[in-house]
C-alpha positions in Angstrom: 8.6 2.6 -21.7 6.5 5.4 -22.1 6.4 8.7 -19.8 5.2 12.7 -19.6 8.7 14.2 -19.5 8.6 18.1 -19.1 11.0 19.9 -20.6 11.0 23.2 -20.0 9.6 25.7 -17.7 6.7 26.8 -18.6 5.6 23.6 -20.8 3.3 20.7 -21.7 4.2 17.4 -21.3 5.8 15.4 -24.1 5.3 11.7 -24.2 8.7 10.2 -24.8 10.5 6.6 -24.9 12.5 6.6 -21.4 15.0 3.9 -20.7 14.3 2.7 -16.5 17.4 1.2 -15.1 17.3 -2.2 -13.2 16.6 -2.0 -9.2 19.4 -1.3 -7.3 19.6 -2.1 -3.7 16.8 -1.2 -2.1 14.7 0.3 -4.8 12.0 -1.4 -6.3 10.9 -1.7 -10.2 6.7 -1.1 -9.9 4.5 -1.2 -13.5 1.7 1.4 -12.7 -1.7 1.4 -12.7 -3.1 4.1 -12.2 -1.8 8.0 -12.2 -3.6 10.6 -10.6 -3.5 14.2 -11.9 -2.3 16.5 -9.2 -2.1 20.7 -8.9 1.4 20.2 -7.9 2.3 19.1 -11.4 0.6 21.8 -13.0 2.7 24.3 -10.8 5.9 22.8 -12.6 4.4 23.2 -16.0 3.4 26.8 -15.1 6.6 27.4 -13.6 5.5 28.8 -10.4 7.9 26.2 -8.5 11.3 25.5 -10.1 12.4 22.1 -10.7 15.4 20.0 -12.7 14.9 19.2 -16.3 14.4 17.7 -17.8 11.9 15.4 -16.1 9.1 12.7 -15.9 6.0 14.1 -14.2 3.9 12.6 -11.4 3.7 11.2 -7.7 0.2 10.1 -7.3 0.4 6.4 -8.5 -0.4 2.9 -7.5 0.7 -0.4 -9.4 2.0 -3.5 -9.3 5.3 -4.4 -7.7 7.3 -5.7 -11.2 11.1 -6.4 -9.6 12.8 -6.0 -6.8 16.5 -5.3 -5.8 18.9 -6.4 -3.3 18.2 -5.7 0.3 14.7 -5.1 -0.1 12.6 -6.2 2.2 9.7 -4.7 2.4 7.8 -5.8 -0.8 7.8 -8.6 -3.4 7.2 -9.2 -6.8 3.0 -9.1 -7.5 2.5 -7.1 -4.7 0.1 -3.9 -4.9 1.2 -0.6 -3.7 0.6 3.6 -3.3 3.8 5.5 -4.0 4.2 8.4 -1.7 6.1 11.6 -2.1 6.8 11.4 1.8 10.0 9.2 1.3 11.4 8.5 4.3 15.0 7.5 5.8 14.0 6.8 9.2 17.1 7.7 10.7 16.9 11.7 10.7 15.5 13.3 13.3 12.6 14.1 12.0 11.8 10.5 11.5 12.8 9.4 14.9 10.8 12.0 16.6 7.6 10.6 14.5 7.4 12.8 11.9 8.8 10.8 8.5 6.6 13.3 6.4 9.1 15.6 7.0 12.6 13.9 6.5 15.7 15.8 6.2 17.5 13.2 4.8 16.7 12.6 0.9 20.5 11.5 0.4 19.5 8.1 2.0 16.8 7.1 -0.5 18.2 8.7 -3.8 20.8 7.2 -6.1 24.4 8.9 -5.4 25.8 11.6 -8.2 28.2 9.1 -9.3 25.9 6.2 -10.4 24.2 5.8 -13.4 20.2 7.4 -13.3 16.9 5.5 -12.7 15.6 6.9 -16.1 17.4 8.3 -19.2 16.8 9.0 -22.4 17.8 6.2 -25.5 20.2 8.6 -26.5 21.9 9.2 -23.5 20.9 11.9 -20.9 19.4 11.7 -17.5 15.7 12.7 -16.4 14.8 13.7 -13.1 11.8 12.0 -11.6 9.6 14.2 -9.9 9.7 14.3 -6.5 11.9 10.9 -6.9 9.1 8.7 -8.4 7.9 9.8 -11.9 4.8 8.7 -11.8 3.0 9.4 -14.9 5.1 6.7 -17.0 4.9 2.9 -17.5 7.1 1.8 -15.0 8.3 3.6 -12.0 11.8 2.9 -10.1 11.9 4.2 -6.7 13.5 2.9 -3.2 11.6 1.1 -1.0 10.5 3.7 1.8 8.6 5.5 -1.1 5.7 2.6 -1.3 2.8 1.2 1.2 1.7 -2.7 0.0 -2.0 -2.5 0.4 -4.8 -5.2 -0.3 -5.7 -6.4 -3.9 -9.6 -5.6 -3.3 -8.6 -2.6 -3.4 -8.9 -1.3 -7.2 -5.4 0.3 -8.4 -7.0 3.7 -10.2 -8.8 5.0 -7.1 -5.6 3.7 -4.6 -4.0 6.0 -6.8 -5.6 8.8 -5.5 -4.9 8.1 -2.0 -1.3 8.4 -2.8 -1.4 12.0 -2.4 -4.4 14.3 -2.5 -6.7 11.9 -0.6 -3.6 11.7 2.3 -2.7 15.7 2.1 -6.4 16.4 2.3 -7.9 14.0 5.0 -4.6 14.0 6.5 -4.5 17.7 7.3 -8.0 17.3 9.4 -6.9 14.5 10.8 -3.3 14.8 12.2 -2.0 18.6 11.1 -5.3 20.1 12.4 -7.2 17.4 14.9 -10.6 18.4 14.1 -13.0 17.4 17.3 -16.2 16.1 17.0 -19.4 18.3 16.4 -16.6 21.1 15.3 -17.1 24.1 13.2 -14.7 23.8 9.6 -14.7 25.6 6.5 -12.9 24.1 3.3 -11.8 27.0 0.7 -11.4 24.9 -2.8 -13.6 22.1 -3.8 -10.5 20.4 -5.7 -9.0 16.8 -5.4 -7.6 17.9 -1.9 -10.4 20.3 -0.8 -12.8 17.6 -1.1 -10.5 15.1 0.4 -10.5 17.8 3.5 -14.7 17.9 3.4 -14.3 14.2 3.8 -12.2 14.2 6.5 -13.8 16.5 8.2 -17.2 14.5 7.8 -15.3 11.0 8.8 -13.8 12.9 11.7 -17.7 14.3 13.3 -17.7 17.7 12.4 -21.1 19.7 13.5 -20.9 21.6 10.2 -19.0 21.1 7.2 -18.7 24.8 5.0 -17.4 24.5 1.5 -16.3 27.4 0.1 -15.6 27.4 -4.2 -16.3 29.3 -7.4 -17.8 26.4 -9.1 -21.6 25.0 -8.6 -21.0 21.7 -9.7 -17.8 21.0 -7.6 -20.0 22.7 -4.4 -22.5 20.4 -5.5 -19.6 17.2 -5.7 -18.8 18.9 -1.6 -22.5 18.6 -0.7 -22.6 14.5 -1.2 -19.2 14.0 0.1 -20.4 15.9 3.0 -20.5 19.7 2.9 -23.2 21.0 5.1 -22.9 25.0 4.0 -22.1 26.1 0.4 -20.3 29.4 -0.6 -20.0 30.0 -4.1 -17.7 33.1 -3.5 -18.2 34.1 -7.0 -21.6 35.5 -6.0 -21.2 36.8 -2.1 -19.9 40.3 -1.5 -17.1 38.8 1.3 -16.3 35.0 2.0 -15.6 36.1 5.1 -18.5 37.7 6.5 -20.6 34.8 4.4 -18.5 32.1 6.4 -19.0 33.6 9.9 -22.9 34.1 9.2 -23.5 30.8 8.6 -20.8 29.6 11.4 -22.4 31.9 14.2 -19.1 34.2 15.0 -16.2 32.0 13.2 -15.2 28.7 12.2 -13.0 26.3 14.6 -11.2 25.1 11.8 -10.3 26.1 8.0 -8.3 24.9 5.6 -7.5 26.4 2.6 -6.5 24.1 -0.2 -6.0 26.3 -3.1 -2.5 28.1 -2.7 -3.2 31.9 -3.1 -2.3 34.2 -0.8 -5.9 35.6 -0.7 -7.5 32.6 0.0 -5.2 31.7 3.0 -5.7 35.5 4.6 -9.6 34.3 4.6 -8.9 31.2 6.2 -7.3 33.0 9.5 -10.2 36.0 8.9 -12.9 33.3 9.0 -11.7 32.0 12.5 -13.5 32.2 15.9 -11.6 33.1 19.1 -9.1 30.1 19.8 -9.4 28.8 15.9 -7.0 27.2 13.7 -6.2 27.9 10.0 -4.4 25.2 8.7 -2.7 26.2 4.8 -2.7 22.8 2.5 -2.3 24.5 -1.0 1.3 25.4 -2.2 1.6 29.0 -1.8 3.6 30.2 -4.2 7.8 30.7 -2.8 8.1 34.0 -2.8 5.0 35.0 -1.9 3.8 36.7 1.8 1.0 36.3 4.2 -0.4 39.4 6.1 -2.5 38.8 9.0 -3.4 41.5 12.3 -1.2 41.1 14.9 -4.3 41.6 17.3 -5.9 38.4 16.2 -3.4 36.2 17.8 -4.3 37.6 21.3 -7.6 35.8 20.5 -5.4 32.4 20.4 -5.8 32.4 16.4 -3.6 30.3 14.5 -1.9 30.2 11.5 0.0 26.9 10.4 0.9 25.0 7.0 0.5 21.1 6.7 2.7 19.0 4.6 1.4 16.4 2.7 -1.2 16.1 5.8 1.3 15.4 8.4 1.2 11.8 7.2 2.7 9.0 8.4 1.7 7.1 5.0 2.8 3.2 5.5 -0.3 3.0 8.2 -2.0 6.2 7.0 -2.8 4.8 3.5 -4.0 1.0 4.4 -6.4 3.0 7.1 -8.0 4.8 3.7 -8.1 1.9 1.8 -10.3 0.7 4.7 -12.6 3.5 4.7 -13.1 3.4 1.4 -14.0 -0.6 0.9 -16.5 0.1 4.2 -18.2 2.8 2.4 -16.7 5.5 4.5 -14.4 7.2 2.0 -15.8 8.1 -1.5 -13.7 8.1 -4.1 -15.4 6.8 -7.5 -17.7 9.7 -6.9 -14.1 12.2 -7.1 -12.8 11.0 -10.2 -14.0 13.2 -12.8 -12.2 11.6 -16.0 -10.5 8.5 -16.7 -7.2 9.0 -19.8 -5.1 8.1 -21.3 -1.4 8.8 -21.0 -1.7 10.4 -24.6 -4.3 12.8 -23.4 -2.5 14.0 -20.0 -2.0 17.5 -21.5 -6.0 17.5 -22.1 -6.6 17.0 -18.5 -4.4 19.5 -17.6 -5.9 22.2 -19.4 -9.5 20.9 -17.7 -7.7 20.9 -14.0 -6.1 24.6 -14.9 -10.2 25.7 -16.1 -11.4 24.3 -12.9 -13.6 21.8 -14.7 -12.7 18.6 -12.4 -12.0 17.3 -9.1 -9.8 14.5 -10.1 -8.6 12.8 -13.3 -7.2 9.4 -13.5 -4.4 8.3 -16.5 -5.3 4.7 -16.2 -2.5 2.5 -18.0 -3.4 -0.6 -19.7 
């Protein structure tokens, strides 16, 4: 099969031959669909995370169940399914407690050391699948707990996008956050998740809806997927004081869903007495957060949100619902639709800021 393998850090994607293993127990053999482009990836390629390499890109993917293995009951041949990097054991304690978005337990769902690897090279030599799926190739091998079986009105290139930014977005309004109806939220970054966030927060019956980017067109994107308040901070003198104008004193809720460390310092600044900040974007490892001590006597707070709290296997079929009722808009989020071939192209676009989301649609 075909796949984006990465190489080295930092790197493009090379489009190689991969060899995928048959299913072992458990695991299950799915021919995808649909590939979303994701920030995360670009992180790799810039080398701002570290990962193993070398090793096949991608974890926002939907397809077609191809083959399953032993033990797997879950999912059958011809069925359609959203991977999710929110593979879960459901025997850890974060699990049990009702939180399988945060599993401590990866052991349980990966292949052991000592057998042979879900993807390798012709030659010889294994590859790492990112975030153990590898989504942006042919065919992806991954245990069962990492897919949801959703309906087959639901078409595979927009499910696709549900699989991660749609969830982490809409997710962190929904369960990280808890927005309240007739609230007060701001959304810094009018990106795949950002805009996922604005939806959320629309779907969840927020008063007023800021969107806060550097881009007209993606503020204008935020305005019919439901942004009330634009900032194009490229133009104000403070996001800050801009935010709280238009919000009357402070917002009830932000969310920043860039990953810079100036970004989420606004995101607490911009909050009312008793507000919440909630951090989506991947802030770089290494990096710190400086906040006044005195603003948490005004019952501020500051939290993070993994992949939107999720709790995917009934998260996802929920979005699939909003979007076939009209609720959740997706078509209008994918900017581009490529090839496999051209997944280097729509990178460069993401890293310009010229999209909200791009598809690698597989034939």
């Amino acid at each position: 099969m075909k796949a984006a393998v990465l190489n080295e850090q930092p790197g493009w994607l090379t489009i190689e031959d991969v060899v995928v293993d048959k299913p072992a127990p458990n695991e299950v053999l799915v021919r995808v669909v649909g590939a979303g482009l994701c920030h995360s990836d670009l992180h790799f390629m810039e080398g701002t995370f570290r990962m193993p390499l070398p090793a096949v890109l991608g974890h926002e993917s939907a397809g077609i169940v191809e083959q399953v293995g032993a033990d797997v009951t879950y999912c059958k041949p011809g069925d359609h399914v959203i991977c999710c990097v929110s593979i879960f054991c459901g025997q850890c304690r974060q699990c049990l407690s009702g939180h399988p978005n945060r599993c401590t337990n990866p052991a349980a769902t990966s292949r052991p050391a000592s057998a042979p690897p879900r993807l390798s090279r012709p030659g010889g030599g294994a590859l790492e699948q990112m975030a153990r799926l590898g989504g942006f190739a042919e065919l992806m091998l991954v245990h069962q707990n990492a897919l949801v079986t959703i309906t087959e009105e639901m078409p595979l290139d927009r499910a696709a996008l549900i699989g991660c930014g749609i969830t982490t977005g809409m997710g962190a309004v929904f369960r990280t956050a808890k927005v309240e109806p007739g609230s007060r939220v701001c959304v810094i970054g009018a990106g795949g998740i950002g805009l996922a966030a604005v939806q959320g927060a629309r779907i969840a019956g927020a008063g007023q809806v800021i969107v806060v980017d550097v881009n007209e067109t993606k503020l204008e994107l935020a305005r019919q997927l439901g942004g009330t308040d634009l900032v194009n901070a490229s133009v104000v003198d403070d996001v800050v004081t801009a935010v709280k104008e238009l919000s009357d004193g402070g917002v009830d809720y932000s969310f920043e869903a860039i990953g810079l460390k100036a970004t989420a310092e606004q995101a607490f600044n911009m909050l009312d007495v008793g507000g919440t900040a909630t951090v989506i974007g991947m802030v770089p490892s290494r990096q710190t957060l400086e906040i006044r001590g005195i603003d948490l006597l005004s019952e501020k707070k500051l939290q993070g949100s993994m992949m939107g709290s999720n709790q995917f296997r009934t998260d996802m079929p929920n979005m699939v619902r909003m979007y076939l009722d009209g609720r959740l808009k997706l078509d209008e989020m994918v900017s581009a639709r490529l090839a496999l071939g051209d997944i280097n192209d729509g990178y460069a676009a993401l890293k310009r800021g010229d999209v909200a989301r791009q598809v690698i649609v597989f034939d």
